[in-house]
gemmi code that builds the backbone of each chain (N, CA, C; Angstrom):
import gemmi

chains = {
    "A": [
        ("UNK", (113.011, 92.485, 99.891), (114.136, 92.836, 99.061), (115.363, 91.985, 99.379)),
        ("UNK", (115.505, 90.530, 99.840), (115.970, 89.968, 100.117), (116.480, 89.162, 98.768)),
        ("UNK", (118.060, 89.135, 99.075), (118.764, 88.415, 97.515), (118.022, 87.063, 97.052)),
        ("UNK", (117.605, 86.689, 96.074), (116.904, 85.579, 96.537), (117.480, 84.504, 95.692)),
        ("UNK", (116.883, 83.138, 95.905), (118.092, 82.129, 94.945), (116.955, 81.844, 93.670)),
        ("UNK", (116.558, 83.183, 92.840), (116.066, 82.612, 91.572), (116.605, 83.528, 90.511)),
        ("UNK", (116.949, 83.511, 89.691), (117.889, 84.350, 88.366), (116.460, 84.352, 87.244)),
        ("UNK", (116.579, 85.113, 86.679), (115.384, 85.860, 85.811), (115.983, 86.030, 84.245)),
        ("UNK", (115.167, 86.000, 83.043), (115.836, 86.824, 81.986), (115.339, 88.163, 81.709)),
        ("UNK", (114.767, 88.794, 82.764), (114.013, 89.864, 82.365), (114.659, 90.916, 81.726)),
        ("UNK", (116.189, 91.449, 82.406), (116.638, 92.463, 81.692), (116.724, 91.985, 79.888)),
        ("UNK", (117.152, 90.861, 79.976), (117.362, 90.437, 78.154), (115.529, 90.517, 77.067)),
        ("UNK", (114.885, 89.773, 78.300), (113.490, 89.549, 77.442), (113.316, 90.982, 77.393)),
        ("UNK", (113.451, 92.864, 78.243), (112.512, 93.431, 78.041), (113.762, 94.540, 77.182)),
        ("UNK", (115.215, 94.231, 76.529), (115.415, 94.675, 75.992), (115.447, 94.073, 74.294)),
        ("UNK", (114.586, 92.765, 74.105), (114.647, 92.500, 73.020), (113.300, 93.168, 72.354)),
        ("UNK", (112.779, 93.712, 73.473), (111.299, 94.302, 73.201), (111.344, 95.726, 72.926)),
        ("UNK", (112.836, 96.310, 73.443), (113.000, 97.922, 73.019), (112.328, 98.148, 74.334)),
        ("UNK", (112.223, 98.004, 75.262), (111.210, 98.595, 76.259), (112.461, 99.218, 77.628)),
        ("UNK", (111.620, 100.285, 78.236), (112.617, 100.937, 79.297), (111.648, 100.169, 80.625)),
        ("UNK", (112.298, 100.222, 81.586), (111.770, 99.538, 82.817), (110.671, 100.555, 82.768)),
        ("UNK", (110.200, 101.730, 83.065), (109.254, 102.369, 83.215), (108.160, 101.816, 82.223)),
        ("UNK", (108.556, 101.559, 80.625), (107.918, 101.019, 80.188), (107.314, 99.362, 80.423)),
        ("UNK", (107.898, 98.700, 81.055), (107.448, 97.530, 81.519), (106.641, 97.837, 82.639)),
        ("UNK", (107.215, 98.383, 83.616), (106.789, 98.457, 84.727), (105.075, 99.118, 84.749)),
        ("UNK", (104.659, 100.134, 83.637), (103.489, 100.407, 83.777), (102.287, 99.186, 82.709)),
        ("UNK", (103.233, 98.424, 82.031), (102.509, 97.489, 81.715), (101.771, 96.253, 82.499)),
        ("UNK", (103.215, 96.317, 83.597), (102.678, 95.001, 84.707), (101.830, 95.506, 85.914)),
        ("UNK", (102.056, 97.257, 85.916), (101.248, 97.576, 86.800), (101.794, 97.884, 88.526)),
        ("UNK", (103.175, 97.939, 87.858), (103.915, 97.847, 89.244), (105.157, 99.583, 89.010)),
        ("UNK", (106.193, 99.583, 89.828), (106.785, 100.731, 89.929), (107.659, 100.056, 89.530)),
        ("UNK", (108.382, 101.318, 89.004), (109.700, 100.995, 87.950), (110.896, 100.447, 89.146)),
        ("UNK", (110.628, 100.886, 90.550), (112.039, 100.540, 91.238), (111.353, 98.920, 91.468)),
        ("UNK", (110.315, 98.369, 91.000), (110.163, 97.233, 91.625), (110.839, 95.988, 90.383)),
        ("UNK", (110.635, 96.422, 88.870), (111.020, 96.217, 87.702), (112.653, 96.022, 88.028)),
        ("UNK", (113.067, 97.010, 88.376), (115.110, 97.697, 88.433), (114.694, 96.161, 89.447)),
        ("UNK", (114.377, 96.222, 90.903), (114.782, 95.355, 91.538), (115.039, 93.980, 91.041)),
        ("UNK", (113.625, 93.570, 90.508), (113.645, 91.953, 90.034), (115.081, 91.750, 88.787)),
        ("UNK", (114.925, 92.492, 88.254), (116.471, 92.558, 87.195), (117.589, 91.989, 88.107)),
        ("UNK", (117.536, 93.284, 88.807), (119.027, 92.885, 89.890), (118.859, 91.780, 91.001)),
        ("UNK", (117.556, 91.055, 90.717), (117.756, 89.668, 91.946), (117.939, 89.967, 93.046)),
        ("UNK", (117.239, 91.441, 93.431), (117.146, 91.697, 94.592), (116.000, 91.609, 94.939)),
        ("UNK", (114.799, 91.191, 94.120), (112.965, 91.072, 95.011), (112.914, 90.099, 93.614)),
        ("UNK", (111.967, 88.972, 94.480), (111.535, 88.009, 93.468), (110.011, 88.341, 93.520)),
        ("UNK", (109.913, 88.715, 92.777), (107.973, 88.547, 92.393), (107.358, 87.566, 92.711)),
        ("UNK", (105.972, 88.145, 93.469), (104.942, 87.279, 93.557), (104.257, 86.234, 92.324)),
        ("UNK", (103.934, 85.304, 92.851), (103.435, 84.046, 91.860), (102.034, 85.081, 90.464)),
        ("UNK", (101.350, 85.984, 91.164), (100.377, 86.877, 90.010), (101.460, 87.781, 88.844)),
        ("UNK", (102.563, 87.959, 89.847), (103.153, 89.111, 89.115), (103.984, 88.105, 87.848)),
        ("UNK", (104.272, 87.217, 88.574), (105.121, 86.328, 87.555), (104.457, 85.607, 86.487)),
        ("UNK", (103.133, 85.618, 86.249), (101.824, 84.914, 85.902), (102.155, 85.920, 84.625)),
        ("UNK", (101.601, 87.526, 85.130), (101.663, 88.670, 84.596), (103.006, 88.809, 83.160)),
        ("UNK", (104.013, 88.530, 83.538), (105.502, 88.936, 83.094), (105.553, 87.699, 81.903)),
        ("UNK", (105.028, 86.477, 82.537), (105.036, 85.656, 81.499), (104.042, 85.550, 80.410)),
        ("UNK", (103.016, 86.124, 81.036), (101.537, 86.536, 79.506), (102.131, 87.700, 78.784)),
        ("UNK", (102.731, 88.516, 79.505), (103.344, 89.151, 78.705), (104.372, 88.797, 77.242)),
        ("UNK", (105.536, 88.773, 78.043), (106.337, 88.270, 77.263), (105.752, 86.267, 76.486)),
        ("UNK", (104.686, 86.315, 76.107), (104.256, 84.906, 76.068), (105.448, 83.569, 75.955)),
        ("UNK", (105.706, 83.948, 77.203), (106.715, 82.373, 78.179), (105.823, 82.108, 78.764)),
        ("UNK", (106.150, 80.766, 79.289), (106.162, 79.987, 80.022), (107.063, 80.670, 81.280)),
        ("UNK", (106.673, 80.732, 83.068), (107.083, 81.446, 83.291), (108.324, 80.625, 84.091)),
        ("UNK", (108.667, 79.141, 83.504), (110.141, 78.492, 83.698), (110.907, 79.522, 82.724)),
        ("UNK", (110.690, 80.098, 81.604), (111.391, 80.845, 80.284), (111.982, 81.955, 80.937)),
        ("UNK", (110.972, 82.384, 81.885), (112.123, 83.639, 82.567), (112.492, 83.583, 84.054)),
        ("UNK", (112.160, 82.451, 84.644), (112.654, 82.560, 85.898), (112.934, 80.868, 85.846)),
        ("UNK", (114.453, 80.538, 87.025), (114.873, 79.964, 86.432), (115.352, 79.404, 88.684)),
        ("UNK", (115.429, 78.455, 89.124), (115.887, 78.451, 90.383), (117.104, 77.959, 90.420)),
        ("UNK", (117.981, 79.121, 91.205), (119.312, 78.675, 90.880), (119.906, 77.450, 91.906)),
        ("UNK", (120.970, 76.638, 91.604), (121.024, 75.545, 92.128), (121.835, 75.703, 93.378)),
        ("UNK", (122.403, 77.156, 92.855), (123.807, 77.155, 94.566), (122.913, 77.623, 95.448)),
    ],
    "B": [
        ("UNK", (136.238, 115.919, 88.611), (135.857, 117.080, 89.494), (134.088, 117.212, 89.155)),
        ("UNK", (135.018, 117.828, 88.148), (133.202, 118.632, 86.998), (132.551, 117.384, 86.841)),
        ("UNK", (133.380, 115.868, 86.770), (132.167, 114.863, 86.121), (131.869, 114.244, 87.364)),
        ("UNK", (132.316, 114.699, 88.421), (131.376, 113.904, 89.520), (130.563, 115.100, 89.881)),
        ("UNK", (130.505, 116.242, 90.130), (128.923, 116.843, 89.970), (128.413, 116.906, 89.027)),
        ("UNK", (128.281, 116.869, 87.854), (127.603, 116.661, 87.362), (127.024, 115.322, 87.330)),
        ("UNK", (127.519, 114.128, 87.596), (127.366, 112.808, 88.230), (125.819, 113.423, 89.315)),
        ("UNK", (126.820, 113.519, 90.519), (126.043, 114.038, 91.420), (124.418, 114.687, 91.383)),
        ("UNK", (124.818, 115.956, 90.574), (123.596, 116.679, 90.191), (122.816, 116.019, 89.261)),
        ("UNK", (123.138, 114.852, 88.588), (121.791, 114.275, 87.763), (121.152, 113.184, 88.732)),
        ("UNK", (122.125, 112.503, 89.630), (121.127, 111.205, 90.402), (120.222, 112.172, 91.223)),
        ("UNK", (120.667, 113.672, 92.130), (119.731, 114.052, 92.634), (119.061, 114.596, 92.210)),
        ("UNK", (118.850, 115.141, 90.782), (117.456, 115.175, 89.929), (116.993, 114.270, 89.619)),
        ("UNK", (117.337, 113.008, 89.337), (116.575, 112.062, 89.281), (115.796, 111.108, 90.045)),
        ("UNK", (116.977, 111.001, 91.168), (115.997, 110.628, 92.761), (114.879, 111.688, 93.248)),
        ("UNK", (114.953, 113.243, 92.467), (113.599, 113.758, 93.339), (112.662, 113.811, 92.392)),
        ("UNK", (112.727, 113.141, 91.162), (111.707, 113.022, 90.112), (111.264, 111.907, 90.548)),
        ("UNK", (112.171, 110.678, 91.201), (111.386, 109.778, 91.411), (110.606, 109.529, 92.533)),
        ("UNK", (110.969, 110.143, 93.355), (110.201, 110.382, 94.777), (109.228, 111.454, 94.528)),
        ("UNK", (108.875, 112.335, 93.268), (107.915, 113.205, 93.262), (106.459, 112.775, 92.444)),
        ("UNK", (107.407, 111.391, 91.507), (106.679, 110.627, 91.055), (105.517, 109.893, 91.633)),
        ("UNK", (106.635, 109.189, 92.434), (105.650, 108.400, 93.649), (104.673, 108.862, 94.681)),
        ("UNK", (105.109, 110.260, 94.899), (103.739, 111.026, 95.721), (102.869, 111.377, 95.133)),
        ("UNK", (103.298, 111.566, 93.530), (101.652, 112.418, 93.137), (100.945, 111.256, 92.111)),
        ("UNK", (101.407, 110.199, 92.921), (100.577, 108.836, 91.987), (99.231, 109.005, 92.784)),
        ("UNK", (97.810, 108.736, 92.385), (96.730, 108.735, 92.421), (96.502, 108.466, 93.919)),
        ("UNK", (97.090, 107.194, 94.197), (96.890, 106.505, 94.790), (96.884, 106.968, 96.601)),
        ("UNK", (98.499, 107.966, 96.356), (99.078, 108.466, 97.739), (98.748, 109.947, 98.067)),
        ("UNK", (97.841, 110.835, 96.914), (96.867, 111.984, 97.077), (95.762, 111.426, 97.914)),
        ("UNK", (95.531, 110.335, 97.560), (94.260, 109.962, 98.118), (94.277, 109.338, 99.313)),
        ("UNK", (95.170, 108.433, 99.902), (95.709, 108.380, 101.287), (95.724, 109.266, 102.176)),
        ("UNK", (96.832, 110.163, 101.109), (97.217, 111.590, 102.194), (96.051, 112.764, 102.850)),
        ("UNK", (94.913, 112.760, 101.847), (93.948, 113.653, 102.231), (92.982, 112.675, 103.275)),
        ("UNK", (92.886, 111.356, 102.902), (92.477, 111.253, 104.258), (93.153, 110.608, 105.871)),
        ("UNK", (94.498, 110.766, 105.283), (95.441, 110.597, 106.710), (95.205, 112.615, 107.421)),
        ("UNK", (95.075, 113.439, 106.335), (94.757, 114.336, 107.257), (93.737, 115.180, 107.596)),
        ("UNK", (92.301, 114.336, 106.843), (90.854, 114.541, 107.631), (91.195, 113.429, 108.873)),
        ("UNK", (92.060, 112.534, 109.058), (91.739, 111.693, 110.460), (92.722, 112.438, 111.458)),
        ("UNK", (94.066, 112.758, 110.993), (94.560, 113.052, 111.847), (94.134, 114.809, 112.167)),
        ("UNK", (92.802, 115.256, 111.383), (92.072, 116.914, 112.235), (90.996, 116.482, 112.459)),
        ("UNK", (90.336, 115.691, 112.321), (89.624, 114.792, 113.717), (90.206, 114.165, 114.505)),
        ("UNK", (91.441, 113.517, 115.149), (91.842, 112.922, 116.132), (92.387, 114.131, 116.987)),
        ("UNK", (92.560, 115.263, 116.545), (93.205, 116.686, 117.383), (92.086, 117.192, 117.825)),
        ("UNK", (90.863, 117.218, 117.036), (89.755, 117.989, 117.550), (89.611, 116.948, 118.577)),
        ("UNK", (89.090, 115.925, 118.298), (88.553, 115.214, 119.656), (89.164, 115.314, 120.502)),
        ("UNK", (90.793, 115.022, 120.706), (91.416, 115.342, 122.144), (91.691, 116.576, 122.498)),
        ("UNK", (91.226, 117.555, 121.977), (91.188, 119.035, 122.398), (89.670, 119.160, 123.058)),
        ("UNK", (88.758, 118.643, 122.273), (87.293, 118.536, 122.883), (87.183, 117.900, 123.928)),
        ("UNK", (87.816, 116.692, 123.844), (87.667, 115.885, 125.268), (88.598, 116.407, 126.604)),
        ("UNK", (89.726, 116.935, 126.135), (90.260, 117.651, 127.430), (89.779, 118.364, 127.934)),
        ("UNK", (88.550, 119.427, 126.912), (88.141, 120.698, 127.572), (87.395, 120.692, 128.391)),
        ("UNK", (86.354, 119.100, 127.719), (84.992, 118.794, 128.320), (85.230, 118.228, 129.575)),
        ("UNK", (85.924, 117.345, 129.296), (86.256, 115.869, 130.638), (87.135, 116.657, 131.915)),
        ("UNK", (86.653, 117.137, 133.145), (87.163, 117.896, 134.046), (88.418, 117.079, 134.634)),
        ("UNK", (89.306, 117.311, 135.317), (90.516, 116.495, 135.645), (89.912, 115.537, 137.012)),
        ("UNK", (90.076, 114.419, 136.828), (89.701, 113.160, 137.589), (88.472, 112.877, 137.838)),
        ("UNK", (87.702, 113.091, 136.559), (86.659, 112.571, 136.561), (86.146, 110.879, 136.508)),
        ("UNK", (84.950, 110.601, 137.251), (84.997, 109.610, 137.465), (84.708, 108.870, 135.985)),
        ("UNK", (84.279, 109.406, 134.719), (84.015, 108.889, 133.569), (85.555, 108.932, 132.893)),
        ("UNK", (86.260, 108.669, 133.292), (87.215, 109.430, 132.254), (87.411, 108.340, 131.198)),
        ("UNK", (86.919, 107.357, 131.463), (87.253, 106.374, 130.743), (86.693, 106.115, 129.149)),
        ("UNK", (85.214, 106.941, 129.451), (84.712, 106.826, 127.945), (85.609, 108.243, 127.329)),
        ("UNK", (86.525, 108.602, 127.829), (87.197, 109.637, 126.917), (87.689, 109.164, 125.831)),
        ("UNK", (87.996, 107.366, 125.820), (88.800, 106.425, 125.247), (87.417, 106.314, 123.547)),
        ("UNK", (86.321, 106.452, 123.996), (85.577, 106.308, 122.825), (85.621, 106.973, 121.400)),
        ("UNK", (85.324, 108.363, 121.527), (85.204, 108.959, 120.596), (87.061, 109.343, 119.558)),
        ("UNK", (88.019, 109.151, 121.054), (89.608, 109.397, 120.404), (89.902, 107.512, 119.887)),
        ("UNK", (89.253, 106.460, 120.525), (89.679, 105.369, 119.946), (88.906, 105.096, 118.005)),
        ("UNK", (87.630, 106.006, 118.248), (86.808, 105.855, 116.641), (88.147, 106.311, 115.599)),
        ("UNK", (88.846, 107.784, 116.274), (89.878, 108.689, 114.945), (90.596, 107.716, 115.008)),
        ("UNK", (91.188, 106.687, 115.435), (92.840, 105.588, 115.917), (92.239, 104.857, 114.841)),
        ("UNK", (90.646, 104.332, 114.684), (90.776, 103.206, 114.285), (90.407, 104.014, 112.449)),
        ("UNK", (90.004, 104.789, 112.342), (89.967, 105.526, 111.076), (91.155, 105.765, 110.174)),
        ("UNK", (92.149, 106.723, 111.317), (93.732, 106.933, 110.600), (94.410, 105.101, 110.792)),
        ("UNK", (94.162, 104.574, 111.516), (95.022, 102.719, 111.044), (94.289, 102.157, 109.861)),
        ("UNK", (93.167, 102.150, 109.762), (92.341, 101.584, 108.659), (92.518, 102.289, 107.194)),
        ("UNK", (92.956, 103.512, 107.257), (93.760, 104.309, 106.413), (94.904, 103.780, 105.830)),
        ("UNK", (95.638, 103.809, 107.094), (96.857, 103.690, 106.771), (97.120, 101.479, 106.141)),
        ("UNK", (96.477, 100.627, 106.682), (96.371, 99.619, 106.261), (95.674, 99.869, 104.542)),
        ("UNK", (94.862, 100.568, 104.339), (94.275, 100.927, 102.929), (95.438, 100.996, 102.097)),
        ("UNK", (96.113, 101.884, 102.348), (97.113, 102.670, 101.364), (98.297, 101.770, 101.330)),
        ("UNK", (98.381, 100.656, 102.739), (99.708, 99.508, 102.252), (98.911, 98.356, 101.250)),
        ("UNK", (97.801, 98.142, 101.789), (97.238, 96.810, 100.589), (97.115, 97.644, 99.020)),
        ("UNK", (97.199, 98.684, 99.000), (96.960, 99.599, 97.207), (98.465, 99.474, 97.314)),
        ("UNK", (99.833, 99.463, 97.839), (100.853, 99.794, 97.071), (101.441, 98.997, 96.364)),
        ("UNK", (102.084, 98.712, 95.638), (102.980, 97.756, 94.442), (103.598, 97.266, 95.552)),
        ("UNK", (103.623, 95.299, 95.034), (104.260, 94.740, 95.980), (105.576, 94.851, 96.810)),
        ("UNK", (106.368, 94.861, 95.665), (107.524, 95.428, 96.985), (107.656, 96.587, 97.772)),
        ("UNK", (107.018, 97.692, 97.311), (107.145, 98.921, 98.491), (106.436, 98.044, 99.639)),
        ("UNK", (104.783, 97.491, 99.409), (104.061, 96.955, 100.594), (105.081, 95.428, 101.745)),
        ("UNK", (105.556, 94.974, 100.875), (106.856, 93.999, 101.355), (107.684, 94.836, 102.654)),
        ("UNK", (107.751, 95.594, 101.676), (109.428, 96.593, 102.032), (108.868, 97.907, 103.597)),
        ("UNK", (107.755, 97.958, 103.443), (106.171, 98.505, 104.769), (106.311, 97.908, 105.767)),
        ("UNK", (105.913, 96.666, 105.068), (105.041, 95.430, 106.370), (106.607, 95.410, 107.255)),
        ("UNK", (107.537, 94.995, 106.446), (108.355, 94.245, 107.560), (108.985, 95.768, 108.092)),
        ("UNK", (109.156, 96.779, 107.652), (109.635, 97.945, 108.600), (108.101, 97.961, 109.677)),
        ("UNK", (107.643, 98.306, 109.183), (106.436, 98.421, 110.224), (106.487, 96.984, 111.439)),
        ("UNK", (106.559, 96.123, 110.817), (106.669, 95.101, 111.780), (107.833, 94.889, 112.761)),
        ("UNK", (108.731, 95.341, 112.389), (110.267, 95.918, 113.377), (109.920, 96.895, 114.150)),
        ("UNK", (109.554, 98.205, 113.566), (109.089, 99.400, 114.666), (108.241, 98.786, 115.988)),
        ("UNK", (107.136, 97.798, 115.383), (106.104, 97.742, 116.272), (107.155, 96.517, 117.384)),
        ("UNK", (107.599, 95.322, 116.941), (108.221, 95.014, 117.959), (108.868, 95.331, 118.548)),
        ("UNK", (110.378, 96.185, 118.260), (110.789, 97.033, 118.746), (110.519, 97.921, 120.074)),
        ("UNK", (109.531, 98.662, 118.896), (108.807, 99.557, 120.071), (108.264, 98.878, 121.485)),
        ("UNK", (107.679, 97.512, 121.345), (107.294, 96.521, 122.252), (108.243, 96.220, 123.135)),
        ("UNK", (109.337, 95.710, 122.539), (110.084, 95.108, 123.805), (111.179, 96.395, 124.767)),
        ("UNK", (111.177, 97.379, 123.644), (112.008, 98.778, 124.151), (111.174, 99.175, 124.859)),
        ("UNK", (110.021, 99.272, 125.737), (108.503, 99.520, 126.093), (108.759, 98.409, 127.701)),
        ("UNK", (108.788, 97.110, 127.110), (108.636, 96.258, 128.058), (110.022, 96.606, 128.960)),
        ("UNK", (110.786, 96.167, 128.165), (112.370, 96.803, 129.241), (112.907, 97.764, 129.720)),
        ("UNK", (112.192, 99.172, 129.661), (112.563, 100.068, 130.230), (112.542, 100.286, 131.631)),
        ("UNK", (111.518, 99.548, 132.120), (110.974, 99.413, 133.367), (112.012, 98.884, 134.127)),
        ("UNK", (112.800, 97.777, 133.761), (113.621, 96.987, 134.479), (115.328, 98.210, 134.323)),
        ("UNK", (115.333, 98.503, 133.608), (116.442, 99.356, 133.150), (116.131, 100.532, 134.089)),
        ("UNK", (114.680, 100.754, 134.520), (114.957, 102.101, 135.248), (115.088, 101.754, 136.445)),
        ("UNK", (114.891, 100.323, 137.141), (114.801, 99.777, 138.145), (116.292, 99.891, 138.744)),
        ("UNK", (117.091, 98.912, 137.634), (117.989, 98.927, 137.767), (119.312, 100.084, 137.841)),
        ("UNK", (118.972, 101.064, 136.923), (120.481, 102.792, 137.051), (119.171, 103.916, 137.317)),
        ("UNK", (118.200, 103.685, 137.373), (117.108, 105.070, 137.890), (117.121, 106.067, 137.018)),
        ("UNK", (117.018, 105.531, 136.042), (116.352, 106.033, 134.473), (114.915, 106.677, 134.726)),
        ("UNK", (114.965, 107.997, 134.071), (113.402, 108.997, 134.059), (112.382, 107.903, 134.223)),
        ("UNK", (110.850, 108.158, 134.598), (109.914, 107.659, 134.397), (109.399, 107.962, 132.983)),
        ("UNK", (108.928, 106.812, 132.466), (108.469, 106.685, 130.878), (107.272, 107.021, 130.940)),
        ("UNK", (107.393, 107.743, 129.897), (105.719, 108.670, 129.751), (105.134, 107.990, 128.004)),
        ("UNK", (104.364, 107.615, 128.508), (103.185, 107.257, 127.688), (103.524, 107.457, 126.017)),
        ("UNK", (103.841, 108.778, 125.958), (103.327, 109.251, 124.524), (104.877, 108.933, 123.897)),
        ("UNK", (106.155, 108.293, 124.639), (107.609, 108.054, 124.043), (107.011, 107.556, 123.191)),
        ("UNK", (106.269, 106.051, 123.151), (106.319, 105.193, 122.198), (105.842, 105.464, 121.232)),
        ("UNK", (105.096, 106.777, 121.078), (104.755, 107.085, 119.664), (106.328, 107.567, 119.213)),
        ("UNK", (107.136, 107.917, 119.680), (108.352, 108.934, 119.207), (108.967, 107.666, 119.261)),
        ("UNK", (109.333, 106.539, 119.866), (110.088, 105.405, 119.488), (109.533, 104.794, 118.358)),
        ("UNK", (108.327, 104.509, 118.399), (107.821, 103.814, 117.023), (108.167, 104.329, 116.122)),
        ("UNK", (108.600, 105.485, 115.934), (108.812, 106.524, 114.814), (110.126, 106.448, 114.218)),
        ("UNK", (110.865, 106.504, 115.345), (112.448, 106.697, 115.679), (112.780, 105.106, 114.898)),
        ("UNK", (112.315, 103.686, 115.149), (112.298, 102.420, 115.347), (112.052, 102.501, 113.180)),
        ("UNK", (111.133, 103.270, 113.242), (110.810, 102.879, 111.678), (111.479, 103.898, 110.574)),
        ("UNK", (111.969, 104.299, 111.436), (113.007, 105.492, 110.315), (114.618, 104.485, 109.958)),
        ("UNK", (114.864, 103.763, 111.337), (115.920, 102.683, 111.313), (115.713, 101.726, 110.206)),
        ("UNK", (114.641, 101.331, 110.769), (114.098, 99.938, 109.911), (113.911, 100.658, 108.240)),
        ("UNK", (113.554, 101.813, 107.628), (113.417, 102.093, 106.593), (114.717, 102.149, 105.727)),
        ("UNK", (115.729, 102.625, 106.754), (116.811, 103.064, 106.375), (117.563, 101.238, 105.931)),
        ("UNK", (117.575, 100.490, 106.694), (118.483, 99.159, 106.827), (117.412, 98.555, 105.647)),
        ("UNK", (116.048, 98.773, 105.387), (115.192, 98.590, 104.101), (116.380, 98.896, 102.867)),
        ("UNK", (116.450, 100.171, 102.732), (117.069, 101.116, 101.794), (118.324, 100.728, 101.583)),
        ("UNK", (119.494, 100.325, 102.510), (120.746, 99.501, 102.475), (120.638, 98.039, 101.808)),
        ("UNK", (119.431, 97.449, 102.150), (119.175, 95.991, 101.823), (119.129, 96.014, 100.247)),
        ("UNK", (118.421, 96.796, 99.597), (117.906, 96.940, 98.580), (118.816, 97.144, 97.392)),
        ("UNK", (119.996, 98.496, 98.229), (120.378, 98.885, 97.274), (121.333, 98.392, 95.763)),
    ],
}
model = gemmi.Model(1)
for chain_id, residues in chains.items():
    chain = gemmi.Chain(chain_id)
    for i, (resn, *xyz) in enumerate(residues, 1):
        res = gemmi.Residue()
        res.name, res.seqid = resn, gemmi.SeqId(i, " ")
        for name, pos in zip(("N", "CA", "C"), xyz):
            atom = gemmi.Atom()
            atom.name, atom.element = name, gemmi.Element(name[0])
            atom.pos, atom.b_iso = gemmi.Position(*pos), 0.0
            res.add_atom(atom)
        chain.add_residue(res)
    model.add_chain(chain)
structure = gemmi.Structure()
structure.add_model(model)
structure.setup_entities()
């Protein structure tokens, strides 16, 4: 749960979808506080989970995660 | 006034929905029933083996057998139920667990010299289960600060 230096669009991609974190979160198969976390750039997902988020939302998973430069 | 309890009174309905959530997921029923078939076999055996094994017997050593089988049952358990959890709780495990256990290690190793030195009680065996404990309630908590 360490701040980490990568920025995400997840809160935007999973509200253009109408979806509540609970609702994402049982899609990817994970817990909703793990969903809340990655939003807030407080836990960066594993390379499957990020695999996951981007078949989802069909990105590319540069489209939602993004490494920040500072 | 009124809008901070009521503030109040909805996060703590909602923090115990979510913590009631998380226990009665499939996953941690099924842990829990067998964290406590191991831990009423690890009581029977050391109740059996105290009764059986007379005091300073010259075997006492295979007493270590049948109580080391329940150790390695309830850890193999308990390793089960961290590789099934969603990655960050298991993240957010490993490294508390991995603090307790060093912790517990070097608070273990240095007591000795600490009692050497101001004549501190003699350390009995079974602390380090109550430090390991003590060690991972810290570490859960500075988890829980990190996070928030």
């Amino acid at each position: 749960m360490v701040e980490g230096a990568m920025k995400n669009r997840l809160r935007e991609l999973r509200a253009a979808k109408q979806w509540s974190q609970s609702d994402l979160a049982d899609k990817l198969d994970v817990s909703r506080q793990t969903v809340n976390a990655i939003e807030t750039e407080k836990y960066d997902p594993s390379l499957p989970l990020a695999f996951k988020m981007a078949r989802l939302f069909k990105l590319p998973i540069e489209g939602i995660f993004e490494l920040d430069k500072d | 006034m009124k809008w901070t309890l009521k503030y109040t009174k909805q996060m703590i309905i909602g923090r115990s929905r979510e913590v009631i959530s998380l226990f009665s997921q499939r996953w941690a029923l099924k842990y829990a029933m067998r964290m406590i078939i191991g831990l009423i076999v690890y009581a029977v055996v050391l109740l059996t083996v105290c009764h059986w094994f007379p005091e300073k017997s010259p075997q006492h050593w295979l007493v270590l057998f049948p109580v080391l089988a329940a150790i390695i049952y309830i850890a193999a358990t308990i390793l089960r139920a961290i590789s099934d959890m969603d990655e960050m709780w298991r993240k957010g495990v490993t490294e508390t667990f991995a603090f307790s256990a060093i912790a517990t290690a070097f608070t273990c190793f240095g007591y000795r010299f600490v009692r050497e030195a101001v004549g501190a009680p003699e350390f009995h065996a079974e602390w380090a289960f109550y430090l390991m404990w003590a060690y991972y309630g810290i570490g859960a908590v500075a988890q829980w600060l990190r996070g928030r």
